[in-house]
N, CA and C atoms as a LAMMPS dump frame, in Angstrom:
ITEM: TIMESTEP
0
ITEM: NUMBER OF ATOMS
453
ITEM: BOX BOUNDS ff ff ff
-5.0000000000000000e+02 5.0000000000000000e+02
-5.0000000000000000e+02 5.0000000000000000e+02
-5.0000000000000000e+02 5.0000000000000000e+02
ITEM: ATOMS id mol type element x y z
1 1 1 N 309.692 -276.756 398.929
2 1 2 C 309.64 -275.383 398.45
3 1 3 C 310.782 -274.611 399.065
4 2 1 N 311.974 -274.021 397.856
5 2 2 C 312.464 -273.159 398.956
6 2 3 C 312.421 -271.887 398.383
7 3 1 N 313.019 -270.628 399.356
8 3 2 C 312.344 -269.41 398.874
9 3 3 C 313.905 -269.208 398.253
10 4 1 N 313.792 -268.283 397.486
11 4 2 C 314.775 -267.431 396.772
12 4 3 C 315.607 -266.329 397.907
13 5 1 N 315.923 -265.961 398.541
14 5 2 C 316.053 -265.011 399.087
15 5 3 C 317.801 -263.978 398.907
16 6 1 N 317.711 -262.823 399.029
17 6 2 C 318.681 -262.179 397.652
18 6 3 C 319.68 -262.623 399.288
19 7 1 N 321.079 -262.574 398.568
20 7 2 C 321.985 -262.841 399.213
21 7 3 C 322.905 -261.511 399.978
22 8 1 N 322.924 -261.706 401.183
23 8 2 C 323.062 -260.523 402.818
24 8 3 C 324.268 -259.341 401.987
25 9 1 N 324.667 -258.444 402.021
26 9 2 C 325.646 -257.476 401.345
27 9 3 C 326.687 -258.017 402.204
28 10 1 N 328.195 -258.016 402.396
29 10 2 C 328.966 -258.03 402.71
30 10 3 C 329.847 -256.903 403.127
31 11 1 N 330.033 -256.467 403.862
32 11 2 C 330.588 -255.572 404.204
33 11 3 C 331.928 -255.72 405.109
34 12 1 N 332.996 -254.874 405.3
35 12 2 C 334.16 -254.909 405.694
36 12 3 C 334.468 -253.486 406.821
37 13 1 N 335.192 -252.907 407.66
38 13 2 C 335.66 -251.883 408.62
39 13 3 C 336.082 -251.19 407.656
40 14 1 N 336.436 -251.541 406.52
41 14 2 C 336.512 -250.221 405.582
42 14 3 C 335.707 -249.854 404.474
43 15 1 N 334.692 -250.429 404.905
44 15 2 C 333.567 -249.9 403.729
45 15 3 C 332.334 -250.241 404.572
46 16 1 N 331.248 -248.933 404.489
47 16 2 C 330.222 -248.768 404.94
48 16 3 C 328.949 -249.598 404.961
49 17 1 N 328.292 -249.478 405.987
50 17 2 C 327.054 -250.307 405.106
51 17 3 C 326.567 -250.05 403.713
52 18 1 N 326.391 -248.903 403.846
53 18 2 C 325.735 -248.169 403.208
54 18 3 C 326.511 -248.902 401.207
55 19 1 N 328.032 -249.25 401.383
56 19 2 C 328.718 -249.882 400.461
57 19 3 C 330.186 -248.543 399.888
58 20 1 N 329.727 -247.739 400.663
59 20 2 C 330.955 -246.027 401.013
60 20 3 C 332.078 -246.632 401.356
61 21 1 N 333.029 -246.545 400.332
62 21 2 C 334.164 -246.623 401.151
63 21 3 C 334.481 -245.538 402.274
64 22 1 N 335.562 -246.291 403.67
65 22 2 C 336.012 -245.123 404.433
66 22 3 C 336.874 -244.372 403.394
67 23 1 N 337.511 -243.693 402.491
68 23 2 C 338.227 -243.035 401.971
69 23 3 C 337.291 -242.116 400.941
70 24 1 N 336.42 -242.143 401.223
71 24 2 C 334.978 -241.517 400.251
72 24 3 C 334.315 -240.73 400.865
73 25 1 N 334.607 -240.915 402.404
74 25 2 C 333.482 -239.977 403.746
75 25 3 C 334.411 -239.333 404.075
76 26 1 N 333.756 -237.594 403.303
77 26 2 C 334.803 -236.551 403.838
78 26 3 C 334.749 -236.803 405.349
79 27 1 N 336.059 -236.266 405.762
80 27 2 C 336.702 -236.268 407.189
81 27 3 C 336.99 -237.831 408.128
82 28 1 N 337.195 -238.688 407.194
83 28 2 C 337.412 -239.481 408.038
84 28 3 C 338.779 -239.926 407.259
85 29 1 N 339.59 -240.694 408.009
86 29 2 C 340.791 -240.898 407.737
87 29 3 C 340.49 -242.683 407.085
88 30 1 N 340.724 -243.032 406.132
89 30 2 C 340.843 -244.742 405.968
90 30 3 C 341.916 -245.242 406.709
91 31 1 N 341.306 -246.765 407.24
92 31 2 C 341.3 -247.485 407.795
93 31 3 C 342.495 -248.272 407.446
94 32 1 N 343.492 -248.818 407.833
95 32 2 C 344.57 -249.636 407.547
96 32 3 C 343.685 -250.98 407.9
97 33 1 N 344.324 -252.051 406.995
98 33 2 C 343.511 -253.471 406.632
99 33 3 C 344.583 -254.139 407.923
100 34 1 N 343.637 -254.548 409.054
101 34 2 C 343.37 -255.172 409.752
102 34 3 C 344.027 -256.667 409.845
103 35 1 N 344.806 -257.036 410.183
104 35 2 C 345.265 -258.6 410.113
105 35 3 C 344.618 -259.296 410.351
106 36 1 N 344.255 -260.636 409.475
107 36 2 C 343.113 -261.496 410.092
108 36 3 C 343.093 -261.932 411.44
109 37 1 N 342.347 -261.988 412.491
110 37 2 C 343.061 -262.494 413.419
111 37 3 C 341.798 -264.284 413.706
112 38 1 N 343.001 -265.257 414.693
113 38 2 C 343.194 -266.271 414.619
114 38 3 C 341.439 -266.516 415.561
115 39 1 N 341.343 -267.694 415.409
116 39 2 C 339.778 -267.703 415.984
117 39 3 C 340.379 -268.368 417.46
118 40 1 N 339.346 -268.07 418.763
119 40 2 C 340.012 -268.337 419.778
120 40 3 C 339.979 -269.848 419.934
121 41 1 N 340.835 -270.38 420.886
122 41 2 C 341.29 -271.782 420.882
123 41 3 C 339.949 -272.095 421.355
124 42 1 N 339.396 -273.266 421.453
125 42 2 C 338.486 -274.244 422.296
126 42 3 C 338.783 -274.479 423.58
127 43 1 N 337.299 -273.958 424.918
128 43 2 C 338.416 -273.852 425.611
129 43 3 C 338.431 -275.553 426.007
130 44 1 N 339.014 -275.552 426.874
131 44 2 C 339.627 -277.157 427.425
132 44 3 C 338.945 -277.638 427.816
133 45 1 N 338.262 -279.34 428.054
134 45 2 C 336.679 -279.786 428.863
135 45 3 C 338.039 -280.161 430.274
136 46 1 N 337.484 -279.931 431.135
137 46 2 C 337.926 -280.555 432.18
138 46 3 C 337.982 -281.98 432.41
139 47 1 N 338.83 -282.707 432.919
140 47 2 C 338.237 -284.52 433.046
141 47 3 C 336.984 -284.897 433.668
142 48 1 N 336.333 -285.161 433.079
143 48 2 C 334.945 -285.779 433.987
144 48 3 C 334.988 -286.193 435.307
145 49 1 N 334.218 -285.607 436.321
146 49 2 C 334.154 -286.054 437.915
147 49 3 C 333.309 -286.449 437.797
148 50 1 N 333.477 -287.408 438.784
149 50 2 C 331.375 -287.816 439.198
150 50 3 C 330.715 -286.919 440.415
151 51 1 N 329.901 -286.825 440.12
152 51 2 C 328.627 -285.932 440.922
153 51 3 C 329.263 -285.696 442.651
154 52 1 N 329.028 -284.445 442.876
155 52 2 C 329.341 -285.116 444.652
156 52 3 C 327.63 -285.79 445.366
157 53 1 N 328.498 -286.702 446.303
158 53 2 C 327.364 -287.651 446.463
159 53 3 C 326.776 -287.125 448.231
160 54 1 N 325.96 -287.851 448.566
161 54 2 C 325.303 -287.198 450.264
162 54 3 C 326.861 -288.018 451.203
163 55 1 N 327.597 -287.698 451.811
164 55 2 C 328.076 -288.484 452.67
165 55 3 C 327.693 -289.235 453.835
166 56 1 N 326.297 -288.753 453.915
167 56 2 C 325.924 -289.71 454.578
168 56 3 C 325.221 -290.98 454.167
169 57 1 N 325.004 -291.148 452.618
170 57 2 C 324.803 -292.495 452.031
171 57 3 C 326.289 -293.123 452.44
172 58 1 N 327.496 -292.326 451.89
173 58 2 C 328.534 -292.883 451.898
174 58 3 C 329.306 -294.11 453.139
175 59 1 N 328.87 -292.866 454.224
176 59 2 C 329.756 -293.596 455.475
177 59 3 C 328.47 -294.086 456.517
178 60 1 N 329.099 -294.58 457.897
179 60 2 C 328.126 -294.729 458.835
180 60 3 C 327.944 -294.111 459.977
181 61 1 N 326.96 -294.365 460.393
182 61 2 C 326.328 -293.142 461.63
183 61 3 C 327.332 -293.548 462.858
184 62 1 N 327.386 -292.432 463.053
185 62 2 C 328.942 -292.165 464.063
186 62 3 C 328.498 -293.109 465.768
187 63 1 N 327.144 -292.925 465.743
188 63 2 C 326.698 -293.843 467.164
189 63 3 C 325.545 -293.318 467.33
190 64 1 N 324.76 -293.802 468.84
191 64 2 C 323.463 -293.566 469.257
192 64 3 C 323.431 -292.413 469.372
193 65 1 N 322.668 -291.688 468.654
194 65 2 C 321.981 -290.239 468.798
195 65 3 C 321.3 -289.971 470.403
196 66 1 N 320.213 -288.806 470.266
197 66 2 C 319.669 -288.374 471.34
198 66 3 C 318.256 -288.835 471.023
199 67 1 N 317.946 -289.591 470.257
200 67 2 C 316.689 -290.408 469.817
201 67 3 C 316.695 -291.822 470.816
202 68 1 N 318.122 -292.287 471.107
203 68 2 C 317.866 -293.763 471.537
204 68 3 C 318.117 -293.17 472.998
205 69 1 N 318.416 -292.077 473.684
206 69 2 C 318.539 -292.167 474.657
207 69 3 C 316.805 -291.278 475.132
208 70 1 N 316.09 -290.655 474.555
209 70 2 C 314.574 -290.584 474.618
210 70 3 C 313.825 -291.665 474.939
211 71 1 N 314.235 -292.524 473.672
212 71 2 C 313.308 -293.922 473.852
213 71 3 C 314.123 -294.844 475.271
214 72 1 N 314.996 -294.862 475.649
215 72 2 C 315.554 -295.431 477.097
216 72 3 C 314.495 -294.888 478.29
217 73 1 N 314.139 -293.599 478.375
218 73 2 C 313.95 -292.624 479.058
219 73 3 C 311.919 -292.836 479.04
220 74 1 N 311.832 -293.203 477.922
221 74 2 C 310.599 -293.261 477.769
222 74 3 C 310.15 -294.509 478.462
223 75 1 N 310.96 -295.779 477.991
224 75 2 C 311.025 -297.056 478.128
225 75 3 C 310.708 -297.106 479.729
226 76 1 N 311.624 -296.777 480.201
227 76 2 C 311.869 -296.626 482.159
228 76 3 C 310.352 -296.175 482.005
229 77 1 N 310.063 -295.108 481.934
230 77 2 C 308.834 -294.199 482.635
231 77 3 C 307.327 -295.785 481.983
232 78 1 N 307.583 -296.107 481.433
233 78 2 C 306.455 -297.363 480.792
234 78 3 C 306.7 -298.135 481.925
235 79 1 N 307.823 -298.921 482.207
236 79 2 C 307.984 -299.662 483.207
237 79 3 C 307.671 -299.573 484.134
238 80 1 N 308.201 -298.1 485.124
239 80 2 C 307.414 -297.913 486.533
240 80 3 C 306.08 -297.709 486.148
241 81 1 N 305.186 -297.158 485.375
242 81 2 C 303.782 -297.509 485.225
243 81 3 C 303.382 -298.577 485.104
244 82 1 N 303.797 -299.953 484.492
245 82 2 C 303.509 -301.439 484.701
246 82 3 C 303.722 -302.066 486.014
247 83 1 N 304.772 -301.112 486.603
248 83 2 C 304.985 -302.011 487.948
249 83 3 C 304.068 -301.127 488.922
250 84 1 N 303.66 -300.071 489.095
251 84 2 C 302.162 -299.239 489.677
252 84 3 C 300.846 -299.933 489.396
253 85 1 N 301.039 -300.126 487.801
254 85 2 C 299.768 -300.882 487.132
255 85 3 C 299.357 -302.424 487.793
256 86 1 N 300.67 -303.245 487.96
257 86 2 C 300.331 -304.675 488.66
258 86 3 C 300.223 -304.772 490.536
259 87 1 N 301.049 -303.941 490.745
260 87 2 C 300.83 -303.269 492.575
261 87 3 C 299.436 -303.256 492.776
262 88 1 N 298.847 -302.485 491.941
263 88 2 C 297.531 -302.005 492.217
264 88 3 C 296.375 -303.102 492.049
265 89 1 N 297.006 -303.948 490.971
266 89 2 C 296.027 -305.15 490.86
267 89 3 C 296.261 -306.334 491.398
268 90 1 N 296.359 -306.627 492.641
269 90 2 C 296.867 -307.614 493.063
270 90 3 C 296.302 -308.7 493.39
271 91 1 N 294.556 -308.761 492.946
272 91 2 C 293.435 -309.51 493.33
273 91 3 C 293.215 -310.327 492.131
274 92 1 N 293.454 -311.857 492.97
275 92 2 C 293.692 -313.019 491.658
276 92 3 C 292.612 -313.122 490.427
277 93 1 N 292.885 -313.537 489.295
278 93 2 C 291.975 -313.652 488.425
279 93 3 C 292.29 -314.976 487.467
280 94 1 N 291.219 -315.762 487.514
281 94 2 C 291.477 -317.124 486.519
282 94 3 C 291.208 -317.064 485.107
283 95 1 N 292.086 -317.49 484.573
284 95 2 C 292.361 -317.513 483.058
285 95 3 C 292.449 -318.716 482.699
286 96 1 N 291.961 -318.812 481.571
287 96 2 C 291.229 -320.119 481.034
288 96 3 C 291.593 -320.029 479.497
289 97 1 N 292.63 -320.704 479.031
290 97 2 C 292.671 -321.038 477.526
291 97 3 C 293.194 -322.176 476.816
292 98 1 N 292.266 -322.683 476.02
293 98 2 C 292.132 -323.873 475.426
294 98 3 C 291.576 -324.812 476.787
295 99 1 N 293.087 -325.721 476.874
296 99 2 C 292.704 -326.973 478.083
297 99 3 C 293.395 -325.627 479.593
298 100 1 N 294.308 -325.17 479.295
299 100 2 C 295.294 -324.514 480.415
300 100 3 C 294.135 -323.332 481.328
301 101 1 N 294.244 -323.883 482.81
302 101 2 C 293.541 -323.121 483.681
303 101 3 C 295.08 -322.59 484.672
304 102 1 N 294.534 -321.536 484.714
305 102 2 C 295.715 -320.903 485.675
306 102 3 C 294.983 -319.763 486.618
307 103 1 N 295.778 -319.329 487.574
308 103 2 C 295.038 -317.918 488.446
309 103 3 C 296.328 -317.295 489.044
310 104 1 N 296.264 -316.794 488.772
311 104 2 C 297.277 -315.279 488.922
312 104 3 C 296.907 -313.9 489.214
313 105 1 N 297.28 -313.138 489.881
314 105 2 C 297.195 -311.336 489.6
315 105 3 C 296.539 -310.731 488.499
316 106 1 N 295.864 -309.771 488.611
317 106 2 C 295.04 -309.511 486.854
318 106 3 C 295.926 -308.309 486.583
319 107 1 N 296.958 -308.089 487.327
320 107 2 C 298.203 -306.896 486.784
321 107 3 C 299.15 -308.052 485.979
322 108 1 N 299.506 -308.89 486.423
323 108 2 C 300.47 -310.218 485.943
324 108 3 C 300.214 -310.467 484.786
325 109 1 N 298.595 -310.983 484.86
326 109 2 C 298.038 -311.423 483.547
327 109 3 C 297.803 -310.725 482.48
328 110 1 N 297.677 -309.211 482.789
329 110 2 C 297.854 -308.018 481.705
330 110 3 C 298.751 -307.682 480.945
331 111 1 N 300.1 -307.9 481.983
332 111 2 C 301.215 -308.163 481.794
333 111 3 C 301.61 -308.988 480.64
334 112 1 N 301.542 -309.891 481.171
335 112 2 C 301.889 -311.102 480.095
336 112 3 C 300.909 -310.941 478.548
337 113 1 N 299.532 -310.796 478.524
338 113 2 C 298.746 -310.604 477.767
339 113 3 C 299.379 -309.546 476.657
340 114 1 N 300.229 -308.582 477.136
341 114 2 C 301.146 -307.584 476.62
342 114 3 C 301.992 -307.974 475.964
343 115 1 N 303.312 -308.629 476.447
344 115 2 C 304.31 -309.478 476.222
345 115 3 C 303.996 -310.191 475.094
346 116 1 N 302.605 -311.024 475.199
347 116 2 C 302.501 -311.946 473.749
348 116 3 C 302.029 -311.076 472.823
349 117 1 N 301.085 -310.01 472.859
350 117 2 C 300.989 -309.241 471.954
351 117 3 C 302.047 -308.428 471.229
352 118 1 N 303.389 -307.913 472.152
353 118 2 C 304.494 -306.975 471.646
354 118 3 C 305.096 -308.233 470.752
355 119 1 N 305.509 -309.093 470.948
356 119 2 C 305.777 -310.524 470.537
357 119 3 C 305.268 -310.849 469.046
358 120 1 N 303.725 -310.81 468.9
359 120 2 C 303.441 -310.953 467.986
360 120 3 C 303.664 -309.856 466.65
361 121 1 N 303.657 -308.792 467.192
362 121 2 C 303.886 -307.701 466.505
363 121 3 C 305.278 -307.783 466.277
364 122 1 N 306.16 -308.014 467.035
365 122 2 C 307.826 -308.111 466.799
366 122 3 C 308.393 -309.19 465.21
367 123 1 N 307.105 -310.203 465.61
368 123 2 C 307.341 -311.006 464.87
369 123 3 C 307.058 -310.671 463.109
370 124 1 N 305.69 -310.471 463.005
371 124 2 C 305.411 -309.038 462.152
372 124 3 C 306.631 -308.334 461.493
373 125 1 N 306.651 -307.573 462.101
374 125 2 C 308.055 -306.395 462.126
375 125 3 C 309.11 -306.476 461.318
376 126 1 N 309.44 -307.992 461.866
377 126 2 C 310.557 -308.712 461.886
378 126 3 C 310.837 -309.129 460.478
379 127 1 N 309.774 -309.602 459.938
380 127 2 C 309.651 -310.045 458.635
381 127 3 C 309.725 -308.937 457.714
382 128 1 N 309.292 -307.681 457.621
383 128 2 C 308.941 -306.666 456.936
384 128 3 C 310.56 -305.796 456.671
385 129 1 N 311.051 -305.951 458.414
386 129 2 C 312.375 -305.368 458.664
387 129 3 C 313.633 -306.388 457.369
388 130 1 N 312.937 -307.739 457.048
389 130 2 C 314.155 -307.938 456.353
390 130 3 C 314.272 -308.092 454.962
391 131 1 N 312.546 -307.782 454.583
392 131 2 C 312.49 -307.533 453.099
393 131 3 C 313.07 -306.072 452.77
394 132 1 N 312.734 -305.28 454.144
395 132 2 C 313.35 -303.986 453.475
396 132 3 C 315.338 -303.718 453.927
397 133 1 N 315.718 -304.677 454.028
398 133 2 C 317.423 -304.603 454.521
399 133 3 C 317.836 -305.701 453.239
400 134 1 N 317.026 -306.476 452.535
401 134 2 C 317.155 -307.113 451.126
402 134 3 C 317.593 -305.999 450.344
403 135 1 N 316.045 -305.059 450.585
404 135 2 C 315.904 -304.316 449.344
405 135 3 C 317.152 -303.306 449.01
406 136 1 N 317.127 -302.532 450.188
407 136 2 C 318.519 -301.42 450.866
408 136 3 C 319.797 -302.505 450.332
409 137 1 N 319.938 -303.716 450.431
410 137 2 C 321.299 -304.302 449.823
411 137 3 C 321.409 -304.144 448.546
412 138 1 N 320.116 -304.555 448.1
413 138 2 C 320.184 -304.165 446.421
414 138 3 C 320.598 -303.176 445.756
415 139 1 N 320.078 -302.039 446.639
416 139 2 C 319.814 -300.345 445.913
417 139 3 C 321.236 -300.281 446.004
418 140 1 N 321.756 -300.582 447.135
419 140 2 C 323.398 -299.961 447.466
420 140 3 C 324.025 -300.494 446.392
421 141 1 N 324.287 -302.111 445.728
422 141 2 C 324.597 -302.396 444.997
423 141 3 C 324.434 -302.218 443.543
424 142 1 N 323.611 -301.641 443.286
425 142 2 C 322.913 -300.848 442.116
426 142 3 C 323.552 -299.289 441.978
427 143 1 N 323.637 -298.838 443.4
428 143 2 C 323.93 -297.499 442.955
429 143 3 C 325.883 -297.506 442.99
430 144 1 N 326.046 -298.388 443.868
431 144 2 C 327.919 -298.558 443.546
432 144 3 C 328.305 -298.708 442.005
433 145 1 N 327.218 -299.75 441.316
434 145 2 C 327.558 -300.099 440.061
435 145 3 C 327.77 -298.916 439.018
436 146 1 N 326.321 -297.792 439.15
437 146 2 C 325.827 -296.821 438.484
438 146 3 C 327.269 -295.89 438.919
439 147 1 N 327.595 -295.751 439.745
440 147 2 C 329.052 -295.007 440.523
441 147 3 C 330.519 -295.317 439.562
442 148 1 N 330.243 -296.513 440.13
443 148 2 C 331.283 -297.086 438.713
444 148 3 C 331.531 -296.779 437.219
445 149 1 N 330.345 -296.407 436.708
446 149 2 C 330.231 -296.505 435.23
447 149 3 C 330.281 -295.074 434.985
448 150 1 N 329.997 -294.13 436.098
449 150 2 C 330.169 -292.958 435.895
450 150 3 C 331.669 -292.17 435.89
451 151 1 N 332.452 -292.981 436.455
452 151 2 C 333.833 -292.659 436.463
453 151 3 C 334.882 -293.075 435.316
């Protein structure tokens, strides 16, 4: 369906809406005809840049922050508490696992009991730490590519 609709009047700087010429409206002077003028140029696209990116994806961390020298600081203060912690326990205690009998310090043996536990957890860690330094290889290589195609 389309509608009919009457077609817009046309009008010009020397003739009114109304369809008056300017030379028809006492007191006004007509209008000299206007030179067409030229339509303005397009302006220019600039060359395509690519995005600015974080620089710190870009480059690498300049060195140890004030984070690794906390955890140093922390580390020490753990230590002299393990070595207070085994001082204090210095009264032997036998440990028994599987076939292996042993007797040692029950600060020693806490000790160590520690050690295999941080150990086990390291080990843990360890594994998790290199699915996600896989993954981080990938992304980087994914996003260099995407970098590429954008230029």
């Amino acid at each position: 369906m389309s509608q009919n609709t009457p077609p817009e009047p046309t009008w010009s700087p020397e003739t009114s809406p109304a369809g008056v010429s300017a030379s028809e409206v006492p007191g006004q002077q007509p209008e000299q005809p206007r030179p067409a003028q030229e339509p303005a140029p397009a302006p220019q696209q600039a060359p395509r840049q690519a995005p600015p990116t974080d620089p710190k994806l870009d480059g690498h961390s300049s060195g140890p922050g004030a984070g690794v020298w906390a955890a140093l600081i922390v580390g020490i203060l753990v230590l002299v508490v393990l070595l207070i912690f085994i001082l204090q326990n210095m009264e032997d205690a036998t440990i028994h696992f599987m076939s292996w009998t042993s007797s040692m310090p029950t600060g020693v043996a806490m000790l160590l009991a520690a050690i295999a536990g941080a150990l086990v957890m390291a080990l843990v860690g360890s594994v998790r730490l290199f699915a996600v330094n896989r993954r981080v290889r990938k992304l980087e290589k994914e996003r260099e590519r995407i970098k590429s195609t954008l230029r």
